[in-house]
C-alpha positions as CSV (number, residue, x, y, z in Angstrom):
1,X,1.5,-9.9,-24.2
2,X,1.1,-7.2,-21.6
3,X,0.0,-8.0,-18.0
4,X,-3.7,-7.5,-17.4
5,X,-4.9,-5.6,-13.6
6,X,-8.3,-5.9,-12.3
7,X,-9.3,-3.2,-10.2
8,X,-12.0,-2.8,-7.1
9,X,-13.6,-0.1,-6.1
10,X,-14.7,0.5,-2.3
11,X,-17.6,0.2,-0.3
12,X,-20.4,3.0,-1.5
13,X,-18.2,4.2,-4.4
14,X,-18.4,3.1,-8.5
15,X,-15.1,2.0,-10.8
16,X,-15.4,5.7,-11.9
17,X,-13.1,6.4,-8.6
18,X,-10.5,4.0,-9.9
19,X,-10.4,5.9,-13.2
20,X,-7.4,8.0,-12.5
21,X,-5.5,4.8,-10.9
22,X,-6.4,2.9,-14.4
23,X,-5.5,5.8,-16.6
24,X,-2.2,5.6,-14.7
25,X,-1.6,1.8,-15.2
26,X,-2.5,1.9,-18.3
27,X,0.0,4.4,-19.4
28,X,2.5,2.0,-17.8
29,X,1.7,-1.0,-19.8
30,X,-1.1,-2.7,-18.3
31,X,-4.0,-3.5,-19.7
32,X,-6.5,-2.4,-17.0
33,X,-10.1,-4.0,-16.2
34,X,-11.7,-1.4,-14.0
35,X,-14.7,-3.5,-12.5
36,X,-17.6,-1.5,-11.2
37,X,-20.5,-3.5,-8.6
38,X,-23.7,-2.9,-6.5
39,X,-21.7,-2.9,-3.2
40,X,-24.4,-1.9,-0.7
41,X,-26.8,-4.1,-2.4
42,X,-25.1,-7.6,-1.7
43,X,-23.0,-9.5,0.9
44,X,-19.1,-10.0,-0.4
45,X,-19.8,-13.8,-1.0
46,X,-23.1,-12.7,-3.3
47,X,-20.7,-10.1,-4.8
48,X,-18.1,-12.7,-5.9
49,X,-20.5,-14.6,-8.2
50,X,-21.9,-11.2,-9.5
51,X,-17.9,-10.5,-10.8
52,X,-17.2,-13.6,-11.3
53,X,-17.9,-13.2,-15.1
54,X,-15.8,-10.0,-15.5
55,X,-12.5,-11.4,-13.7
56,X,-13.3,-14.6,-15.7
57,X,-13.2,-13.1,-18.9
58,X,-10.3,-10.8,-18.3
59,X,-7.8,-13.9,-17.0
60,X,-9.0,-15.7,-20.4
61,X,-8.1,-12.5,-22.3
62,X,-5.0,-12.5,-20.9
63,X,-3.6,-15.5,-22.6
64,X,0.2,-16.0,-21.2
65,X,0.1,-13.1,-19.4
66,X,-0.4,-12.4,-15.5
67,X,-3.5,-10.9,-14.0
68,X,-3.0,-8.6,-11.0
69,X,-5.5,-7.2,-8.6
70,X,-6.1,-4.1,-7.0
71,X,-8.6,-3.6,-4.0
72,X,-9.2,-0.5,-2.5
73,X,-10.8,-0.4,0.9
74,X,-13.9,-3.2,0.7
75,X,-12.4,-4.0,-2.5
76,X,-9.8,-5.5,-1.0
77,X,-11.7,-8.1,0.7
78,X,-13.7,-8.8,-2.1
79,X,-10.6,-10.2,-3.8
80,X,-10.1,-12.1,-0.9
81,X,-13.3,-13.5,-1.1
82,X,-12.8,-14.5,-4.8
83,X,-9.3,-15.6,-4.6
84,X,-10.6,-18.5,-1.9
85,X,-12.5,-20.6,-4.9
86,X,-12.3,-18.9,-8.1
87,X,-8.2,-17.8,-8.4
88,X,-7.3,-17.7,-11.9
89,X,-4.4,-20.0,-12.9
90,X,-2.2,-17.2,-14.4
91,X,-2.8,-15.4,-11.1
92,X,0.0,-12.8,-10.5
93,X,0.5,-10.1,-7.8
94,X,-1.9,-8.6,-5.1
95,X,-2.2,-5.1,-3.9
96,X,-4.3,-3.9,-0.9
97,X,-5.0,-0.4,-0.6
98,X,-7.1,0.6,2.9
99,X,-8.5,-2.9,3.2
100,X,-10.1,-3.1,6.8
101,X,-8.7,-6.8,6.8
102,X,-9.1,-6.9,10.5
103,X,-12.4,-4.8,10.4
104,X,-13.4,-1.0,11.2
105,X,-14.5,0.1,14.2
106,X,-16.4,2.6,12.6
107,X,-18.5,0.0,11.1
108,X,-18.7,-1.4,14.9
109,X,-20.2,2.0,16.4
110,X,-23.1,2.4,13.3
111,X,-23.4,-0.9,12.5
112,X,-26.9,-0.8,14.3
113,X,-27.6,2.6,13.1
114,X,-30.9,2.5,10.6
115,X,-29.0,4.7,8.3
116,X,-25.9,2.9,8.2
117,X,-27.9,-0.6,7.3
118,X,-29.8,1.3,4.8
119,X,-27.0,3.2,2.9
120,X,-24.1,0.1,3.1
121,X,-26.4,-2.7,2.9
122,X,-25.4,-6.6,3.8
123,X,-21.5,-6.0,3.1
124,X,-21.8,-3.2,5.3
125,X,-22.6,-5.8,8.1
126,X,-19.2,-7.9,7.6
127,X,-17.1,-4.6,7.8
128,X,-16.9,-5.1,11.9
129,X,-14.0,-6.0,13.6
130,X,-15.2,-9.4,14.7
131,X,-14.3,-11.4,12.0
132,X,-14.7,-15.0,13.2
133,X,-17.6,-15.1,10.4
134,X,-15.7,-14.7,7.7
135,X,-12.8,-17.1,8.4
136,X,-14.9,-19.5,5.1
137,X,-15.1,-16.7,3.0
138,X,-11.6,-15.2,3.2
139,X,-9.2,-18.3,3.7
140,X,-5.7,-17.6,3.9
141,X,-3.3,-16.1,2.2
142,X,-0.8,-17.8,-0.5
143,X,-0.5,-15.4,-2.8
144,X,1.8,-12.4,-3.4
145,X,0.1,-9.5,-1.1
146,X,1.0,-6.0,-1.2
147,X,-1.2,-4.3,1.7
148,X,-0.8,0.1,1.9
149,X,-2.4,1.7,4.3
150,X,-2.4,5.2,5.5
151,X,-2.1,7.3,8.4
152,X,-3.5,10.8,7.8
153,X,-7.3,11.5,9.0
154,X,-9.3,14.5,8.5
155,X,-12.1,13.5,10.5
156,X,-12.1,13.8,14.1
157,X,-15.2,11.9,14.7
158,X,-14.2,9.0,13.4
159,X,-10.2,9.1,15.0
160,X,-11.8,9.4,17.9
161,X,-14.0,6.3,17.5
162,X,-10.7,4.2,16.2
163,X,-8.7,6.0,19.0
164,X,-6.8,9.1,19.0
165,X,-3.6,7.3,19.8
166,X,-4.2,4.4,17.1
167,X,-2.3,5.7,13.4
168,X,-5.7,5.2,11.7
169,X,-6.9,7.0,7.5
170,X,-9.7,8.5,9.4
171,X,-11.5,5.0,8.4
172,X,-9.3,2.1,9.1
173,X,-6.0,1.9,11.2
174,X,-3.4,1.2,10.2
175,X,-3.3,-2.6,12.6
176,X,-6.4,-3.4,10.8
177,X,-5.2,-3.5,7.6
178,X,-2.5,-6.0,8.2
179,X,-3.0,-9.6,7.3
180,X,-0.8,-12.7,7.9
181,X,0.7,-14.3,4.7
182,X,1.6,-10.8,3.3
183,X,4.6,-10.2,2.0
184,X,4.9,-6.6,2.1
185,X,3.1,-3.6,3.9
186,X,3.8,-0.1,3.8
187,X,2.3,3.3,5.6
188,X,2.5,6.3,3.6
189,X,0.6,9.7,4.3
190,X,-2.2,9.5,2.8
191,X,-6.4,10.0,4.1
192,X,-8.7,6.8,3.4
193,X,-11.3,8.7,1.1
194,X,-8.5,10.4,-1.2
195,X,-6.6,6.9,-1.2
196,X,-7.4,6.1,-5.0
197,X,-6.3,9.1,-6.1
198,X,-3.0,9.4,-4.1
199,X,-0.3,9.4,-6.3
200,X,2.1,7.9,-3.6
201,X,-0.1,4.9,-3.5
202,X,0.2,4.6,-7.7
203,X,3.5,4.7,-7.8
204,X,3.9,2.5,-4.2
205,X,1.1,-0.5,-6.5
206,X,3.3,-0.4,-9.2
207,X,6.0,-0.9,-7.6
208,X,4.5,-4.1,-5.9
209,X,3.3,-4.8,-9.4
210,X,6.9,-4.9,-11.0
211,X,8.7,-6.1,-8.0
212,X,7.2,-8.0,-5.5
213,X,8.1,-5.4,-2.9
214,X,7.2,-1.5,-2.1
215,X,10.0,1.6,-2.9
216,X,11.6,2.6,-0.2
């Protein structure tokens, strides 16, 4: 039986911009659960239980085989978030993909903006880079992690919020998206928005996937 992957969209976005990363896995092998949420609607802990079904259902579907994850951007700590109470037993490899694991500083700067709360609701609010908060919600790491970030930005603005010396996506630096317990990270050129559809990040997941570790 073939390896199942369960894929999560960011922040603001649907499972629509994880298409072309599913078509892709799927053409490896995998069979792919693309799983679309309400992200601005909910905090990440309210989001767990609302995709708790989904993920449920896919690792019982799996039978003997191993169930994956793929997070992109917020998605990433969504997993996190689930992984702390709900990991399935035939739990196999991780892959973050932009995952502001230390926070954004973007989300620091409009955090207070009435736009900002309005458009990226309560998980918009646990996006900042103090994280002491969300120590419960994440726990630590003790799983097989993949984390790719990248390093291209094509907005000026928001460099210049992160810093214009700091190797940011034009979302989330690159420092931010490390987390301790990982067992692999890699930077490849690549802008934060255009991340799902990078094909340097398909081939860079699968790799993790497969392996355990990133191409070099």
């Amino acid at each position: 039986m073939s390896d199942t992957v369960i894929l999560f969209h960011g922040i603001a976005r649907t499972k629509k911009s994880m298409g072309k990363l599913a078509a892709f896995l799927s053409d490896k092998g995998y069979r792919v659960v693309n799983v679309g949420y309400p992200s601005t609607r909910f905090s990440i802990g309210d989001l767990v239980d609302i995709v708790r079904p989904q993920i449920d259902a896919a690792a019982k579907e799996a039978g003997d085989g191993h169930v994956h994850f793929i997070g992109y951007s917020m998605g990433g700590l969504l997993i996190r978030a689930f992984l702390r109470n709900h990991r399935p037993s035939n739990l196999g490899r991780v892959v973050m993909v932009g995952t502001p694991n230390n926070g954004s500083e973007i989300a620091d700067f409009l955090k207070t903006w009435p736009l900002y709360r309005k458009f990226y609701g309560p998980a918009g609010q646990q996006l900042i880079t103090d994280q002491t908060a969300m120590t419960t919600l994440f726990g630590t790491v003790d799983y097989e992690l993949g984390i790719i970030a990248g390093n291209r930005t094509i907005d000026p603005v928001s460099s210049l919020i992160i810093g214009l010396r700091i190797p940011n996506d034009g979302k989330v630096s690159v420092e931010s998206t490390r987390l301790h317990g990982a067992a692999a990270h890699i930077v490849i050129p690549a802008n934060h928005t255009f991340l799902p559809v990078n094909k340097t990040m398909w081939r860079q997941a699968l790799s993790f996937l497969q392996d355990g570790r990133f191409a070099s």
